[in-house]
N, C-alpha and C positions, 0 to 999 in steps of 0.2 A: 369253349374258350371264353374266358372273363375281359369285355372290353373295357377298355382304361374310361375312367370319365373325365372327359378334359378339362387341365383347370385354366378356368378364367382369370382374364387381368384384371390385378384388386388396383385399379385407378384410385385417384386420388378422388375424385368424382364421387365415387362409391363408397368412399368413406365413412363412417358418421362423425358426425359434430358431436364430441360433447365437453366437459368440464373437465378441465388437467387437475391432476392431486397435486402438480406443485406449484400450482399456483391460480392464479384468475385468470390466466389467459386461456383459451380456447386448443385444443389439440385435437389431431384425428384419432378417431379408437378403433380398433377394428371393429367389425361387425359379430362375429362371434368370439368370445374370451371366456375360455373353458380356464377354472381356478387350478392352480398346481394341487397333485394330491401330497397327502401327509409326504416329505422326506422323499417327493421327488425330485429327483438330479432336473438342473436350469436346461439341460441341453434336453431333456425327455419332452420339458414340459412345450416346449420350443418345435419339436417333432409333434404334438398330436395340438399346436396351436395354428399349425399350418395346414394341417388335414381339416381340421375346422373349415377353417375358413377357403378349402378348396385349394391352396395353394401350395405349390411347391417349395420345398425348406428354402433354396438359395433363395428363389424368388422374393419371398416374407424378407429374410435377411435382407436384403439388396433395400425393399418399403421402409424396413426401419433401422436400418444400420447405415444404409446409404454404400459405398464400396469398401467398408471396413471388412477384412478376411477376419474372420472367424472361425472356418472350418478347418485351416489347415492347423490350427492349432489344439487344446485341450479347456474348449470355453466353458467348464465346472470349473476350472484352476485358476483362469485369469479372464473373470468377467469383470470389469473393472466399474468404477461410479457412472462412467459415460455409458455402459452398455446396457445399465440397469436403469438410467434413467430415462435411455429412449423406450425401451421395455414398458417403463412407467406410463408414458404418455400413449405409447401405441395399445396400451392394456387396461389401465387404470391400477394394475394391481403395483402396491407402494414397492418402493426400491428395498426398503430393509425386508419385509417380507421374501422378496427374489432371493438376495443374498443369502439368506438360510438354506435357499435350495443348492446351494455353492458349497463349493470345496472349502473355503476360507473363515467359511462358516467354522470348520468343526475345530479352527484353533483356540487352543486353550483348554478344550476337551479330552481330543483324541491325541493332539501334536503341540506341544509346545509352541511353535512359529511354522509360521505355511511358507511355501517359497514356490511362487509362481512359474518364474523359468527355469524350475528345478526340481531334483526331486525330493519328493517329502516322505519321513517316516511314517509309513500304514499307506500311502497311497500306491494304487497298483500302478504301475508304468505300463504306458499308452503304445511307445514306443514309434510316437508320431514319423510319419515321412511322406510329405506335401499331405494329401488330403486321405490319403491309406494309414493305418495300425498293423505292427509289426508284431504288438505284444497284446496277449487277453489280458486288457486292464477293463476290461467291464464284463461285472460276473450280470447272472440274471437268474432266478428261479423260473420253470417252465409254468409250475400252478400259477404263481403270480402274475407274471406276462399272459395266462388265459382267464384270471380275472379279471384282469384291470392294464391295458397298455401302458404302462409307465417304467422306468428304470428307476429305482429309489437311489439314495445317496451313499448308505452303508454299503452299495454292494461294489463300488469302486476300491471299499479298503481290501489288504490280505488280511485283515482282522478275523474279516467276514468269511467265511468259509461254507455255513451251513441257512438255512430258511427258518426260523425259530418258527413260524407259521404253521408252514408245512413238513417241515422237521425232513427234509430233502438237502442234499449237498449240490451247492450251486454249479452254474455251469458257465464256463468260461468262454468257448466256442460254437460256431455251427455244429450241430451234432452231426450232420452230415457231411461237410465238406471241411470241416473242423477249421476255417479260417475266424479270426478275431471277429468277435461282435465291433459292427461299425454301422450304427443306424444312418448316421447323413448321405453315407453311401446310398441309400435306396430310390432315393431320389433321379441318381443315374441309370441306376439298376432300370429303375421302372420306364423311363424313359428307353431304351436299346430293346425291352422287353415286350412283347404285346400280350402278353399273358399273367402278367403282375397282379395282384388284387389289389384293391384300391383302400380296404379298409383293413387298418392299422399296418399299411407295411413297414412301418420300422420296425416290428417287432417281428420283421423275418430279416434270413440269410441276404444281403445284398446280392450274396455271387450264384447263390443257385437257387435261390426265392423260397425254401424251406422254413417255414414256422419254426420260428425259437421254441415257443410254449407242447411242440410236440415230443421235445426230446425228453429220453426216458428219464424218469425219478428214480433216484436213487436215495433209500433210507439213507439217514446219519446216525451216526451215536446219540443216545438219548441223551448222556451227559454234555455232546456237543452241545446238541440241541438247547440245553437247559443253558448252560453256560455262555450259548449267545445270543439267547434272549433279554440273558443280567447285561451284557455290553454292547446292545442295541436302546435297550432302556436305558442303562446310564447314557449315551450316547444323545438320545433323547429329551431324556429330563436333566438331574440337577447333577451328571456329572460324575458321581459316588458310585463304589462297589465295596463290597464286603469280602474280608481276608482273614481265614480262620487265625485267630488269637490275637487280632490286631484291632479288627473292628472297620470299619469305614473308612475308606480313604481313595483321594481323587482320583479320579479314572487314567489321569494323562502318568502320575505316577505307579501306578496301578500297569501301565502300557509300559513303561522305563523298562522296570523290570521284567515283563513277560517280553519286551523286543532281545532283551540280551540273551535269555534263557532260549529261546524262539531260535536264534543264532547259533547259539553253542549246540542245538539237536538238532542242525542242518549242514553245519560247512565245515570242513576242518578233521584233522584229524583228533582235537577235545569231541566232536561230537560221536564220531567211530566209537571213542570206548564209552560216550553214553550209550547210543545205540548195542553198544554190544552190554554194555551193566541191564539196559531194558525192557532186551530182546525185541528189539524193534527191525521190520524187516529191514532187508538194504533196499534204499530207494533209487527207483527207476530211471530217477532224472539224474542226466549228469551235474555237476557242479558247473553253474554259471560263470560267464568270464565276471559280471560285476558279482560282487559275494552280497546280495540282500535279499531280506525274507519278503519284502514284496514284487520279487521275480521270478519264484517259485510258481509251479502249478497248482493249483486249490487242491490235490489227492497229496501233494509234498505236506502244505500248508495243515490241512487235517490229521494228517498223521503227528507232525509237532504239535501242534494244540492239545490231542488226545494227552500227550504225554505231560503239557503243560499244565493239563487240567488237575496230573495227579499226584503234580509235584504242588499244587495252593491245596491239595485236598487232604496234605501231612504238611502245613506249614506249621512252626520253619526248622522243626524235626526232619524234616524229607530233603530239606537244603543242605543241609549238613552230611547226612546220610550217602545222597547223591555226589557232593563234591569231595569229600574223601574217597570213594568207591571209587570214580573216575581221576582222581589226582590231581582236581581243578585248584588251584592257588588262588588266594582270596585277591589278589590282584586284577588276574582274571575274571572274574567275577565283578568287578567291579570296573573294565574296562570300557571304555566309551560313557561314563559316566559322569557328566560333570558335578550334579548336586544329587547325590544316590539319598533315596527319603530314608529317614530314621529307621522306619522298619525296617527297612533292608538291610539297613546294618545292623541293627539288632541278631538279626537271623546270622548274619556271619561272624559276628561276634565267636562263637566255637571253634572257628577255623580260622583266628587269627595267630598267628608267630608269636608266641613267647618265648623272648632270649632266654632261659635262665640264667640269673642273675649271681655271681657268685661274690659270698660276704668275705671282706677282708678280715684273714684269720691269720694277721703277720704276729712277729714277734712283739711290736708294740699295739697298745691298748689304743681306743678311740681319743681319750683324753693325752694319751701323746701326741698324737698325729697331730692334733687340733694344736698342741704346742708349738712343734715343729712347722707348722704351717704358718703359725703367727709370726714365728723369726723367719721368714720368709723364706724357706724350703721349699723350690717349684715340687720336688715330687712329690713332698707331703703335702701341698695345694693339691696336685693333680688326686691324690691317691682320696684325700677328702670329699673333693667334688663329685669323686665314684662314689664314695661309700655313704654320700646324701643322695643318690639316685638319679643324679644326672645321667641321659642317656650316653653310653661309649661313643658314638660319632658327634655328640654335643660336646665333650671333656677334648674330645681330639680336635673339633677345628677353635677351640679356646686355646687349646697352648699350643696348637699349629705343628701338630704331628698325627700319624696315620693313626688310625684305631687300632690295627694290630701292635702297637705301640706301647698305646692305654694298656692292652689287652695281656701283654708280656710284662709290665710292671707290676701288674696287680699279682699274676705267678707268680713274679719274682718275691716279690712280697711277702704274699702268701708262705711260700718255701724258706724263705728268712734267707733267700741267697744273694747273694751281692749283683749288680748288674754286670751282665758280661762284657767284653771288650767285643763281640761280634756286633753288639747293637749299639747304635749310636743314642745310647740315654747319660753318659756321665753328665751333660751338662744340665740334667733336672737336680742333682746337689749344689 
């Protein structure tokens, strides 16, 4: 049996002295300040700054937060200037730095706007309740977690589904007792426990002390694999991805689009007759009471990706293809949409409604009509303003009748027959 090594009180005493970054006053630092790694989550790097230095998570919190709660909440999503800045002084390492390791970070990137006490598109839900998790909002690759203790930042998104590393599909829960990954739990864990290891426990089960990094590996699709390499790098670097026939364009509108399409192969009965056009199995999970693709399970989430991968891999031939076959209306498609990017509507452009248009073929000639309208004949007005191409619900709320209205005089017209007495048009002579 592995006995605990107890940790000592980090006093204030024991401190070191040294030089604040924000300024020339003097601040306490810790004694050991291990650097965050590449695009690890603020809360990981927080878990192995406290095994450093001996100390238990709440404990550290309590030295440098003072009784500020932070664990009953989601502190990637709302680490706010204050939290970063005691960070600062207790670490040295600068506050804009931290921030990147944040959730808030990846606005403008991956999300148009973050929204702290709320939920954000691509962010997995936590599904908080006091200091417990209801929901697998934190994925983790097992190889990763046994090279390196750390939770990185991509893998909170449903974006993320696979390890572009190790090319393994991520895991959401204890493989063992399948409750939610919740590291700050460990901390209690180990305490009630006498058989806990000491080194790296966050990166095990809080409830049955089971190692994360041992659960099995499961291959991915090579295609995943490759396709979320492209939007861990764009994610990374400068933002961009590449879309057959279109060429480069920004990641966050690049997301727009793959969240709606993401949607429509998950919920609904539009997704059934996708699923049924793509012979996609029927999936296991029932449909959630909230309808969103970041509350799905990561086997839901890879199975839509698969298919999303192979609708950009025939753009935007396979847009067309797909929403005729299924009977999707271009409205639909463009639903939840406030600024849909040009390409996008390029691609729909084929499945747009053309009324056909029918040409006034009455008994008088165009240069009549024009006459007639000049001596102030509303129906020769009306019948003109059609036959320049004004649209029929534009011609009907100008002279302030229905379109089917419009729609019955140009027949009439047309046929060379007088207006009926059922319709209320005499008073357009």
């Amino acid at each position: 049996m592995v006995k605990l090594r107890p940790f000592p009180v980090l006093s204030p005493q024991r401190v070191v002295q040294g030089p604040s970054r924000l300024g020339g006053a003097r601040s306490a630092l810790l004694p050991m300040r291990p650097r965050p790694e590449p695009q690890e989550l603020l809360s990981s790097w927080l878990f192995r700054l406290a095994q450093a230095n001996s100390q238990k998570l709440h404990s550290l919190s309590r030295l440098i937060f003072g009784e500020r709660q932070l664990w009953n909440r989601d502190i990637d999503s709302m680490a706010g200037d204050e939290v970063l800045a005691a960070l600062e002084r207790a670490t040295g390492v600068n506050a804009d730095v931290l921030r990147l390791h944040t959730l808030p970070s990846l606005e403008g990137r991956v999300y148009a706007h973050h929204t702290a006490n709320s939920s954000t598109p691509w962010v997995l839900h936590l599904g908080i309740y006091h200091r417990t998790r209801r929901h697998c909002g934190l994925q983790y690759c097992p190889q990763c977690l046994g090279e390196r203790p750390a939770y990185l930042l991509p893998w909170r998104l449903s974006i993320s589904v696979v390890c572009p590393v190790h090319g393994c599909v991520l895991h959401a829960a204890c493989p063992a007792c399948g409750v939610p990954v919740v590291p700050h739990r460990v901390d209690m864990a180990a305490h009630l426990s006498k058989s806990f290891p000491t080194r790296f426990p966050h990166t095990r089960c809080h409830a049955c002390e089971v190692a994360l990094a041992s659960a099995p590996t499961v291959a991915a699709p090579a295609a995943v694999v490759a396709w979320q390499a492209v939007i861990h790098a764009a994610i990374a670097g400068d933002g961009w991805v590449q879309v057959q026939g279109v060429g480069a364009v920004p990641l966050t509108e690049y997301l727009v689009v793959a969240r709606l399409w993401l949607t429509l192969l998950t919920f609904g009965r539009r997704a059934e007759r996708l699923r049924t056009l793509l012979g996609m199995p029927v999936l296991a999970q029932s449909e959630p009471r909230v309808r969103s693709f970041d509350v799905l399970d990561v086997r839901t989430r890879l199975a839509a990706i698969e298919h999303l991968i192979t609708l950009f891999d025939g753009w935007p031939e396979r847009v067309t293809a797909w929403s005729r076959a299924a009977r999707l209306r271009r409205t639909i498609l463009l639903q939840d949409m406030q600024a849909p990017p040009e390409w996008y509507l390029d691609a729909l452009k084929p499945l747009e409604y053309v009324n056909p248009r029918r040409p006034l073929t009455g008994p008088l000639s165009w240069e009549e009509l024009l006459s007639h309208a000049q001596q102030g004949g509303r129906r020769a007005r009306l019948l003109v303003a059609y036959g320049e191409g004004r649209p029929v619900r534009e011609v009907a709320r100008h002279f302030g009748i229905a379109p089917r209205t419009v729609r019955d005089l140009v027949t009439r017209f047309n046929q060379g027959r007088p207006e009926g007495p059922a319709r209320k048009t005499s008073s357009f002579e």
